[in-house]
C-alpha positions in Angstrom: -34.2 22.3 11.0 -33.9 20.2 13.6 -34.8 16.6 13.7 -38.5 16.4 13.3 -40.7 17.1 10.0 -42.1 21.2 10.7 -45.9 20.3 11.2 -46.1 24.3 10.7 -45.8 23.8 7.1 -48.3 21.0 6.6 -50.8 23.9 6.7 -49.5 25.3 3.5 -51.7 23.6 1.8 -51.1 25.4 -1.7 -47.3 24.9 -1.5 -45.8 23.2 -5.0 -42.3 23.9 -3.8 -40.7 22.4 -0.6 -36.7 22.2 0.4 -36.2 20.7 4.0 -32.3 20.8 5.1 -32.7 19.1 8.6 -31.4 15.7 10.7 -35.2 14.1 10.5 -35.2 10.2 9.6 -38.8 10.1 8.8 -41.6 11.8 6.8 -45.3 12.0 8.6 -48.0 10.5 6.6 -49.7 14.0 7.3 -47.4 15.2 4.5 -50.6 14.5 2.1 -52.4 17.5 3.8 -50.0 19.3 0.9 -51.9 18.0 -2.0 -51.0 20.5 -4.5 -47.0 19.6 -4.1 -45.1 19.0 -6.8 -41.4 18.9 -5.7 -40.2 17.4 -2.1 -36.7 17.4 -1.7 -34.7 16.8 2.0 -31.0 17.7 2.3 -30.2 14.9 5.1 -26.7 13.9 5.7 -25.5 10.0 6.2 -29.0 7.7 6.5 -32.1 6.5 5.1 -35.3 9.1 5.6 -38.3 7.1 5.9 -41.7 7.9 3.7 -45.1 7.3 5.3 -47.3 5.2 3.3 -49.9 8.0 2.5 -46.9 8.9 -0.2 -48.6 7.1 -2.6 -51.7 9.3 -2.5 -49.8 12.8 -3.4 -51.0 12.2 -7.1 -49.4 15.6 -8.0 -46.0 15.2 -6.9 -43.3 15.4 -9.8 -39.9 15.8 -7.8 -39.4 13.9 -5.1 -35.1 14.4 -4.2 -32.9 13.4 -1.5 -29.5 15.0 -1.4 -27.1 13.1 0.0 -23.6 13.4 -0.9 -22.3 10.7 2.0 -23.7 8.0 -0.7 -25.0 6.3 2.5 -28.8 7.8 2.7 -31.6 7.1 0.5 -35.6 6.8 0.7 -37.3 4.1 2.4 -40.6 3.4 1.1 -43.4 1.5 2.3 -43.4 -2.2 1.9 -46.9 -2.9 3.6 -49.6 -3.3 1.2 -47.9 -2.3 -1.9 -50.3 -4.4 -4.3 -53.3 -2.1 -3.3 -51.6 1.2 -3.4 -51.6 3.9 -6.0 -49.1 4.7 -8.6 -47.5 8.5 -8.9 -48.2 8.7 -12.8 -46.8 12.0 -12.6 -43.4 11.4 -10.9 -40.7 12.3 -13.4 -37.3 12.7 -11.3 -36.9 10.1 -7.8 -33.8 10.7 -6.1 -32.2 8.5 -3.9 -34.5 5.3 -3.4 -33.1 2.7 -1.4 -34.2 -0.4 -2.1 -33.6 -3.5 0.2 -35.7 -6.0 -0.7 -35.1 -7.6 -3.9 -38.7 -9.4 -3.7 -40.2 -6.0 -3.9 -38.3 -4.0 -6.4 -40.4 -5.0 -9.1 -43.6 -3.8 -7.0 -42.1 -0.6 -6.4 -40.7 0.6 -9.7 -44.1 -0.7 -10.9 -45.6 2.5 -8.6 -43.9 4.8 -11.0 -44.3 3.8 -14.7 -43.3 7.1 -16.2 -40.4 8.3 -14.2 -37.7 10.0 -16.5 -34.6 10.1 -14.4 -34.0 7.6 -11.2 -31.4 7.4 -8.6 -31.1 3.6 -6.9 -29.2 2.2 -4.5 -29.4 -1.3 -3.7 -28.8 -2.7 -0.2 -29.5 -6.5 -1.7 -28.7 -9.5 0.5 -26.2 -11.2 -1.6 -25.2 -13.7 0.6 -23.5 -16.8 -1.5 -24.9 -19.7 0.6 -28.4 -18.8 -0.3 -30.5 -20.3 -2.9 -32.0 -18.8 -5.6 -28.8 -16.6 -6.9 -29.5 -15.6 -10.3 -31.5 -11.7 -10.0 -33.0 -10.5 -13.3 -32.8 -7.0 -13.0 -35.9 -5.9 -15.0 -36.5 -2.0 -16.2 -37.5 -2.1 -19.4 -41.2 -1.4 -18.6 -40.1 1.8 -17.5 -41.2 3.6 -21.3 -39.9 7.1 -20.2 -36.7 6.6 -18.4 -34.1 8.8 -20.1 -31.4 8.7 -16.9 -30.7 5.6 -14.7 -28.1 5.5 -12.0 -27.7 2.4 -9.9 -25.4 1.9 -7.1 -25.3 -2.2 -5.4 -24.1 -2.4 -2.1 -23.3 -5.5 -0.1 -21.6 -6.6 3.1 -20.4 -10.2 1.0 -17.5 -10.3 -1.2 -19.3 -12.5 -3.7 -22.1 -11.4 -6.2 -24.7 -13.1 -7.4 -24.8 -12.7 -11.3 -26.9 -10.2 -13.0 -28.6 -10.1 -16.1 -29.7 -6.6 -17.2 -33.1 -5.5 -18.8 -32.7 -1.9 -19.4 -35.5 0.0 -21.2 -34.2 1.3 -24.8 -35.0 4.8 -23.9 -32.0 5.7 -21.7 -29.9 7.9 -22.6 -27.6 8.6 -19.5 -26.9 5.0 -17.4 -24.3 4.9 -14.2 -23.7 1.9 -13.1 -21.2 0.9 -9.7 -20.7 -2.4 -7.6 -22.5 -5.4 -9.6 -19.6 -7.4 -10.3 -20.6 -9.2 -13.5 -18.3 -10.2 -17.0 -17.2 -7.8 -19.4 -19.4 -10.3 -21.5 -22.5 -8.9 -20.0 -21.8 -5.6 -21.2 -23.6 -6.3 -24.5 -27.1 -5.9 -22.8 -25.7 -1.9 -22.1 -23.8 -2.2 -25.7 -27.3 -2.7 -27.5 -29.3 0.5 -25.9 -29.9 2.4 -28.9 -30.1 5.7 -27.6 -27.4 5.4 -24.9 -25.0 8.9 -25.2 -23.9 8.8 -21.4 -22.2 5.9 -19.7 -20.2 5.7 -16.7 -19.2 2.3 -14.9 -17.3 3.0 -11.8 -16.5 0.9 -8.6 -16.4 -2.4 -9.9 -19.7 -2.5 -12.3 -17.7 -5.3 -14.4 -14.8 -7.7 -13.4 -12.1 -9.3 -15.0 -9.0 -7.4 -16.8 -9.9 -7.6 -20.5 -13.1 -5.9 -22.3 -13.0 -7.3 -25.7 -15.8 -5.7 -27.7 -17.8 -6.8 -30.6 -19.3 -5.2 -33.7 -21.0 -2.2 -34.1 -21.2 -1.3 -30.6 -22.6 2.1 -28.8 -23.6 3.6 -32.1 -25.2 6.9 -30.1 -22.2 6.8 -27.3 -20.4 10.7 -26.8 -19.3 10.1 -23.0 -18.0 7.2 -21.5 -16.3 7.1 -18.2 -14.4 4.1 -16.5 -13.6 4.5 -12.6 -12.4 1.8 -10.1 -12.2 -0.9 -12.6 -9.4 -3.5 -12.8 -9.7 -3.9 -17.0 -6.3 -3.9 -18.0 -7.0 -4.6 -21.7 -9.5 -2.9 -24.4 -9.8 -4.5 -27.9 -11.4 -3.5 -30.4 -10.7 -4.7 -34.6 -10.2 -1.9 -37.2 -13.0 -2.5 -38.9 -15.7 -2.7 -36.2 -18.0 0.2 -35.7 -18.0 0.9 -32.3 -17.9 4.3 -30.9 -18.8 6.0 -33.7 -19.9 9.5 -32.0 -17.6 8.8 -29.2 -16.4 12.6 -28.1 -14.8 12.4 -24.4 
C-alpha cells in the first residue's frame, strides 16, 4: 500500500485479522471503528509508525506487531494523557514499541499488565552531563511475561548504569546495548524460569564474566554476540548450567 492508512478497510467492522505491508508513518485514530480486532500488524521498513491515541480503547486487541527487520522502526505511542487512559488487558504479544522517554516507560508498560511476549527498543537520552543517572529498569509487575527482548540505543558513548527488575516469569530474555558489569548479571542469573538467553551487542562490558554458585538452574540456550568477555570462570563444583544444551 502506499503511504496512507486504507480508510476502505475501517468499514470492516467485523475484521479480527489485519496485515498492512505499506510506507505509512501513522495510524488514524479512526482505527477503533474495528472494534472486534484482535491482531494489527504493519510490515513498514526503516521508521517509527505512529499510534493514534484512541489505541487504548480497542479493548479486544491481542496482537499488535510491527515487522521491521532494519531494527530502526518501532511504535510510537501516545504520551498525552496517559494517566486517564485505558489499559489493553487482553494484549498478549507487542512488537516493536519504541520507547523514548524514560519518564514514561513505567506509564506505558503499566497499560499492558498481562502482555506475554514484548519487543522494546529504547531511544533513552543518556547523555553523561545530565543529572539524575542511575535508571531502575522495572518489569517485574508484568505477572505474565514469558519473552522479553530489549534493545538500548543511544547517540553517547557513555551509559548510565542499570539495575534490572525482571519479572520471575520469563522464560526467553534478549538483551543488546546497556553497557553495565558482568557483576550485574546476577539480577538475570537469579530468574528461575529463564531457558533462553541471548546478550548481544554490548549488553555487558568488561573482558571477564566470573560466575558464582548455582547459577541459571533452568538455562538450555545461551547465546553471546558482540561482546568483548575474553574470560569465563566458573569452579568445578558450582552448579551452574545445569540443563545447559546449546
Amino acid at each position: 500500500l502506499g503511504a496512507t492508512f486504507p480508510r476502505e478497510i475501517e468499514s470492516l467492522v467485523q475484521l479480527r485479522y489485519l496485515a498492512v505491508l505499506g510506507n505509512m508513518k501513522s495510524i488514524p485514530s479512526s482505527i477503533t471503528n474495528l472494534s472486534n480486532l484482535e491482531t494489527l500488524i504493519l510490515e513498514i521498513y526503516g521508521w517509527p509508525i505512529s499510534l493514534p491515541d484512541t489505541i487504548w480503547n480497542m479493548k479486544r486487541l491481542r496482537h499488535l506487531q510491527l515487522k521491521d527487520e532494519s531494527l530502526r522502526g518501532g511504535f510510537d505511542l501516545p504520551m498525552a494523557n496517559l494517566d486517564n487512559s485505558s489499559q489493553l488487558c487482553n494484549l498478549d504479544t507487542f512488537s516493536w514499541v519504541s520507547l523514548s522517554s524514560w519518564e514514561n516507560m513505567d506509564k506505558i508498560l503499566r497499560k499492558i499488565p498481562n502482555i506475554r511476549k514484548l519487543k522494546c527498543r529504547l531511544h533513552v537520552d543518556c547523555d553523561p552531563a545530565k543529572e539524575g543517572s542511575y535508571k531502575i529498569l522495572v518489569l517485574d509487575f508484568l505477572g505474565q511475561l514469558e519473552s522479553l527482548n530489549l534493545r538500548l540505543r543511544t547517540e553517547f558513548d557513555k551509559r548510565y548504569p542499570f539495575e534490572f527488575h525482571f519479572s520471575l516469569t520469563i522464560k526467553k530474555l534478549t538483551l543488546s546495548g546497556f553497557c553495565s558489569p558482568w557483576s550485574d548479571i546476577s539480577a538475570i542469573a537469579d530468574i528461575p524460569n529463564l531457558q533462553v538467553l541471548k546478550l548481544l551487542e554490548q549488553t555487558f562490558v568488561g573482558e571477564e564474566w566470573n560466575m558464582k554458585e548455582e547459577e541459571f538452574p533452568k538455562l538450555q540456550f545461551l547465546k553471546l554476540a558482540s561482546l568483548d568477555i575474553v574470560k569465563w570462570t566458573a569452579l568445578e563444583n558450582e552448579n551452574s548450567f545445569p540443563r545447559l544444551q546449546k
